[in-house]
N, C-alpha and C positions, 0 to 999 in steps of 0.2 A: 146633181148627186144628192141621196136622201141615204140615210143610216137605217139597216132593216130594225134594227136595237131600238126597241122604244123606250128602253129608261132612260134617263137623263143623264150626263154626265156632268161631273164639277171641273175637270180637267178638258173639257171641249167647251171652247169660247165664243161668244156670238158677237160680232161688232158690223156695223150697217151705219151708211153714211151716201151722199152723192158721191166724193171723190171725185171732182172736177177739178182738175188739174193734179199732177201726183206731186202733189208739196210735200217738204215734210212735217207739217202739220199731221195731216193725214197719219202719213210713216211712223212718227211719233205715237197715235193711237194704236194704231197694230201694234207697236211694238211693246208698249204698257200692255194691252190686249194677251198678246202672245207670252209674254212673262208670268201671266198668273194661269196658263192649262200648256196642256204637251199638242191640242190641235187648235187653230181658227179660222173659224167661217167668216166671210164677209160678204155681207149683204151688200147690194147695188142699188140705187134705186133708179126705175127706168126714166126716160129723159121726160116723157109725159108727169110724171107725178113729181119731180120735182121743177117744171112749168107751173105745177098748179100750186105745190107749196112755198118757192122761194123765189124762180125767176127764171129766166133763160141758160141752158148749159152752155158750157162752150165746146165741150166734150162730151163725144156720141156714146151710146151706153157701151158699144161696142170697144170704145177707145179705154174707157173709165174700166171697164174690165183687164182690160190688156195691162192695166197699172197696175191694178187690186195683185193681180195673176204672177208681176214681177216684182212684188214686194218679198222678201225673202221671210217673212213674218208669218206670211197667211200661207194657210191649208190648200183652201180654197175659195173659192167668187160663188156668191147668188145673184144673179142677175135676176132684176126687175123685182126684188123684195121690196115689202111695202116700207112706205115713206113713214105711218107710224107703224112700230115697231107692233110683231104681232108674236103672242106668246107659241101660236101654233107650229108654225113657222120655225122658231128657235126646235120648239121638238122635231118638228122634220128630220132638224139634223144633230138630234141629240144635244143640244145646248143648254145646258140651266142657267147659265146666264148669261144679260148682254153688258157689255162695257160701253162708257161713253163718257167725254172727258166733264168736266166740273161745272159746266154752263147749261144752261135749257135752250135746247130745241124746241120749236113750235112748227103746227102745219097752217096750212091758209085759215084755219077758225082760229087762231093764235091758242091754241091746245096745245099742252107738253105731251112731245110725239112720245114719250115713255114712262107716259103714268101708267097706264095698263099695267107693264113689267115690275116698277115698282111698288104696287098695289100687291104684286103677284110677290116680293121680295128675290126679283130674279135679276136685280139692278146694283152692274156695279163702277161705282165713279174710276175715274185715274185724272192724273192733271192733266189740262188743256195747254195745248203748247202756245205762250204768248207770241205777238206779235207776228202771225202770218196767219191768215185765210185766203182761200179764192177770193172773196169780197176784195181783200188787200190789194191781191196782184190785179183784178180788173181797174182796179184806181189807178194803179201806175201806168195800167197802159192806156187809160185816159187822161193821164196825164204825161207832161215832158220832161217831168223832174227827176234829177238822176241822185237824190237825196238818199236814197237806199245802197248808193256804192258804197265800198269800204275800200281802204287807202291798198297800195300795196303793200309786201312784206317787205322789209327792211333786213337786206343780207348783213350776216355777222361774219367775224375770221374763224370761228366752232362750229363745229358740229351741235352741242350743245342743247337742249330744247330750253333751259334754262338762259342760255345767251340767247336765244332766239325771243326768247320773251323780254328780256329785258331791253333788246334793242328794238322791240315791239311794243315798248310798254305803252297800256290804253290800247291797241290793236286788238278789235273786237274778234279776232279768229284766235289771240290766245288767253282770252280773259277764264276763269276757272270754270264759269257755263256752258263757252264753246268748246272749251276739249272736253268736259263729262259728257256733252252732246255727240261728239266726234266719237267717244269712246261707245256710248249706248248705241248710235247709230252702224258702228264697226259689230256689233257683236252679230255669230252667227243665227243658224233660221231657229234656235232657241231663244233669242232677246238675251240670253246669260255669258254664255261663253266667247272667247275672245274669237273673232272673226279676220275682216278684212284689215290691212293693216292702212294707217292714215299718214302720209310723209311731205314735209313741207320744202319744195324747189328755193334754194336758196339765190339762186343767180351765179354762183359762181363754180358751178357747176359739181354742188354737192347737194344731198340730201339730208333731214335732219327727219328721224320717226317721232311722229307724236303720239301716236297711238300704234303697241305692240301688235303684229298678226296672229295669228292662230300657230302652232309650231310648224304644221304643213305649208303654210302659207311662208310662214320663215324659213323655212328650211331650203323651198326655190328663191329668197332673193339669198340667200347665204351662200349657198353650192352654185352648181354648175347646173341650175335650174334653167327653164327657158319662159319667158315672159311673151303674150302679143299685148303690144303694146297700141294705146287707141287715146285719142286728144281732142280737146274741142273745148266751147264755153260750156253746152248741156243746158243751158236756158231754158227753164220752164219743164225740162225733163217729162216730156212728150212720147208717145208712142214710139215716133222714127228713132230715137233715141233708145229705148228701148229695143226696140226689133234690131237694131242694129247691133247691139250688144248681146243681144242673144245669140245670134249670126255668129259673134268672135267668140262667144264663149264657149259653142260648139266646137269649134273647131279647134280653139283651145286644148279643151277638154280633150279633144280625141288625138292632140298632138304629147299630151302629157303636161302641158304648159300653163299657167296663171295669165288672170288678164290683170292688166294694170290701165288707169283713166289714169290722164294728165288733165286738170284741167285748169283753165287760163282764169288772169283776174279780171277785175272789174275794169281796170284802164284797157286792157288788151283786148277784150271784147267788145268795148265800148270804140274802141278804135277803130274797129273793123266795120261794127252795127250800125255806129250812130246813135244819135237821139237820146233815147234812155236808156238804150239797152248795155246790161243786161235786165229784164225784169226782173230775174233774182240774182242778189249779190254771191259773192264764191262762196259765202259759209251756209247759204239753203241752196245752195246748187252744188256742196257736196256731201250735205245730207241725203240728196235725193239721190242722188249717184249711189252712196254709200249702202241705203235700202235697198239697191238694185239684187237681185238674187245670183246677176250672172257680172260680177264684181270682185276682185280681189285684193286688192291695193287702189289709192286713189294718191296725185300726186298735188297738194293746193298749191299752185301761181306757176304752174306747169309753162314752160317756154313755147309763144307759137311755134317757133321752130325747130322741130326735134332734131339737133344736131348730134353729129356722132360723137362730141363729146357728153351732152346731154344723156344718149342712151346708154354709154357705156358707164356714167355717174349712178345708172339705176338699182346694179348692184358692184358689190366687187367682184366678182367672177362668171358675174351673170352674163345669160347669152341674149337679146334681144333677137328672139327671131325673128318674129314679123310689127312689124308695124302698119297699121290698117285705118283706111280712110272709109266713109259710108258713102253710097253711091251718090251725094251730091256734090256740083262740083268745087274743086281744091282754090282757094281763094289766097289773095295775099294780105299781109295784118292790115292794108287801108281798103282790106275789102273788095277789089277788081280781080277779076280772072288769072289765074296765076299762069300766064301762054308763055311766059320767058322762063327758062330751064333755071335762069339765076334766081329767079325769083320766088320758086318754087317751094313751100316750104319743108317739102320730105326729098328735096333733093340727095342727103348725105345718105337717107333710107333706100330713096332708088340705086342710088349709087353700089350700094352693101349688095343689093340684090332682098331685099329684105322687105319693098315696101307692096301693099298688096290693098286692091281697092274692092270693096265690096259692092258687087253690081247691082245690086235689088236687094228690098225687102216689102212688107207689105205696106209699109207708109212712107216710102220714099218721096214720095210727092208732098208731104207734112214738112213745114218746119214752123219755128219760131214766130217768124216773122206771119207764115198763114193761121197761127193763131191768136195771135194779135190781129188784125187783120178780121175776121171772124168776131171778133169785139168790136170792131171800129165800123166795121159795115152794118152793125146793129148797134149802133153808140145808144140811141134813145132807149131800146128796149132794156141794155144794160146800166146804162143813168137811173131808167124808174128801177131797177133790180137795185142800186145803192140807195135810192130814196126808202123804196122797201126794206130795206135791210135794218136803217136807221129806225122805223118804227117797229120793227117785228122787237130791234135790239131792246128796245126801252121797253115794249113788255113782256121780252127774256127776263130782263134785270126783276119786274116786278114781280114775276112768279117765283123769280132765286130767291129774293128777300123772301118771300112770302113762307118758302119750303123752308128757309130756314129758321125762321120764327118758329115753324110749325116744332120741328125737330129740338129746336132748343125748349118749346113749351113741352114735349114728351121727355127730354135728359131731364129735368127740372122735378 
C-alpha cells in the first residue's frame, strides 16, 4: 500500500522494527506510536536483513506480519522494509516521522540504523518498555528457570479492586504500573479512549473489574448481552493464537456478541506444561492478548475449567453463548488427553449445548511449545545471537552516551 499524496503528513506515523515474537514490548511501541497521528505504518523487516544485522528469527516474515496486522494500534504492515530506516520509504507512505523507543539500534557495522532520519529531524523518541525483549524470552527458553512466574491472586470476601489489592499487596499484577499498563494496553485502536475492559477471576466465583470497558463493550456485560467466550495460557501470543481469535471474532461479530479471553496463571499453566513454562508470566501474556484487535474483555487467573458457575459469574444477566476451543486437542490441567467425559474440562459447556470447537486455521499446527523447539534445535546459533547481543549492547550504550553529550553540548 503506497499513498498517491506525496506531501507529508504529521498525523501518519512511521514505526519499523523485527517484531519477532508479538511481546508487548513491541505492543507498547505501537501504541506510544499510534497516540501521537490518526494513522500507523509498520515497517517489517525481511528475515534476511535482520540474519545480517542481529541474528537468527524465530519468526517467518510472514508470521511477524500477521502480529504487526493484529495489533489494533497499526494501520498497516510494510513487509520487507529496510533494516536501516530509509527516509524514502517513510514518504512512500506519507510519513514525516518515524518513532522508536529511547535506546539505539545498530546494523552489522555497529551504525545507528536512524541517523539518516535524525539528520533529517524526522525522529521521534517515546519510552522503551523495560524489562522484555525477544533477546529476554530466548534466554528463558534456554534456560529452566521458572524465575519470571508470578504468584497467584489471592481471593478476597469483595468485590472491591481496592480489597483486592490489599489482599495482594506487593502482587506485581496490582502494583500502580501494572494497572496504568493494563489501562494503556485496554485502550481502543486510538491508544486514547477506553477500550477492552480488564477483570480479575477471584476463585470464588466472582469477578472484580480493574479496568473500565468502553460503554458498548459495558453495556453487553450489563444487559442481556451475549459473550463467546475463549480460554487458554496464550503463551508467547503466536500466530495460532491469533488466527484463532480472529476465527471467534468473526463470528462473534456476525452474532452481535463480544469476545471475552480467560486466561489462566502461571501455577496452572505450569502444571499442565511443565518446565518453565509459561515463557511469559500472566501480566505480558495479557498485555499481548489485550493488543489483540479482535479482543474484548480479558479475564486474569481465569479457571481451567469453565464451569457453569464460572460462566454464569461473567455477568449478571449475561448470556454466554458459546464457548470455543481452537482446533488443537482439549487437554486436562496435568496435561494428558482429556478421553474421560469427567475429565473434560468444558464439560458443563458441552452440557448447556454451548461449546463449539474450532476446526482449522492457518497455523494450526503452530504452538508454544514448536517455537521453543525452533530455538532449541538451533540453541548454538541463538547462544552466538545472545553473545552478539551483549556486544552490539555495550556499543548501543556508547553511541547513547555519546548522543547525549552531544545534545546537552547544543541546550548548553
Amino acid at each position: 500500500m503506497t499513498t498517491s499524496d506525496s506531501s507529508l503528513r504529521d498525523d501518519r506515523i512511521w514505526i519499523d522494527g523485527c517484531f519477532d515474537f508479538a511481546h508487548h514490548g513491541h505492543a507498547g511501541a505501537m501504541l506510544q506510536a499510534r497516540q501521537l497521528g490518526t494513522e500507523l505504518f509498520v515497517g517489517v523487516h525481511s528475515d534476511e536483513a535482520i540474519g545480517l544485522n542481529k541474528g537468527p528469527v524465530v519468526m517467518s516474515l510472514n508470521e511477524r506480519v500477521a502480529a504487526v496486522d493484529a495489533c489494533k494500534w497499526s494501520t498497516a504492515s510494510v513487509a520487507g522494509a529496510p533494516y536501516v530506516t530509509d527516509p524514502k520509504v517513510m514518504d512512500d507512505y506519507g510519513c514525516r516521522y518515524v518513532v522508536h523507543g529511547d535506546d539505539i539500534t545498530t546494523d552489522a557495522d555497529g551504525n545507528d540504523c536512524y541517523q539518516v532520519v535524525k539528520d533529517c529531524g524526522r525522529f521521534l523518541v517515546v519510552k522503551r518498555t523495560p524489562n522484555i525483549s525477544t533477546t529476554d524470552l530466548v534466554g528463558r527458553m534456554l534456560s529452566t528457570s521458572t524465575s519470571h512466574h508470578i504468584a497467584p491472586i489471592v481471593s478476597t470476601e469483595t468485590t472491591s479492586l481496592g480489597d483486592l489489592k490489599t489482599a495482594n499487596a506487593g502482587h506485581h499484577l496490582f502494583s500502580d504500573d501494572s494497572l496504568e499498563r493494563f489501562r494503556l494496553y485496554a485502550t481502543a485502536a486510538d491508544g486514547k479512549s477506553a477500550g477492552a475492559g480488564v477483570f480479575v477471576w477471584r476463585g470464588d466465583n466472582k469477578l472484580t473489574q480493574v479496568i473500565e470497558p468502553s460503554s458498548e463493550i459495558a453495556l453487553k456485560l450489563q444487559s442481556a448481552g451475549q459473550v463467546y467466550y475463549v480460554d487458554g495460557g496464550f503463551d508467547l501470543f503466536f500466530m495460532g493464537h491469533i488466527e484463532f481469535l480472529k476465527v471467534v471474532h468473526a463470528r462473534a461479530k456476525a452474532a452481535g456478541a463480544i469476545v471475552v479471553v480467560g486466561i489462566h496463571d502461571d501455577a496452572t499453566v505450569n502444571s499442565t506444561k511443565g518446565k518453565s513454562y509459561p515463557i511469559m508470566n500472566l501480566f505480558e501474556r495479557a498485555l499481548c492478548v489485550l493488543q489483540c484487535r479482535y479482543v474484548d474483555a480479558v479475564i486474569l487467573g481465569a479457571p481451567f475449567v469453565p464451569s457453569a458457575k464460572f460462566l454464569a459469574a461473567i455477568g449478571p444477566e449475561i448470556k454466554v453463548t458459546k464457548v470455543l476451543h481452537g482446533p488443537t486437542p482439549i487437554e486436562t490441567q496435568n496435561g494428558e488427553a482429556a478421553d474421560d467425559e469427567e475429565d473434560d474440562p468444558y464439560k458443563d459447556a458441552k452440557a448447556a449445548g454451548i461449546f463449539e470447537q474450532v476446526e482449522s486455521h492457518p497455523y494450526q499446527r503452530v504452538s508454544s511449545a514448536t517455537i521453543v523447539e525452533r530455538v532449541l534445535s538451533h540453541r548454538e546459533e541463538y547462544e552466538e545471537r545472545q553473545r552478539r547481543k551483549g556486544w552490539k549492547a555495550e556499543n548501543e550504550k556508547k553511541l547513547e552516551a555519546a548522543e547525549k553529550e552531544s545534545i546537552a553540548g547544543v541546550e548548553v
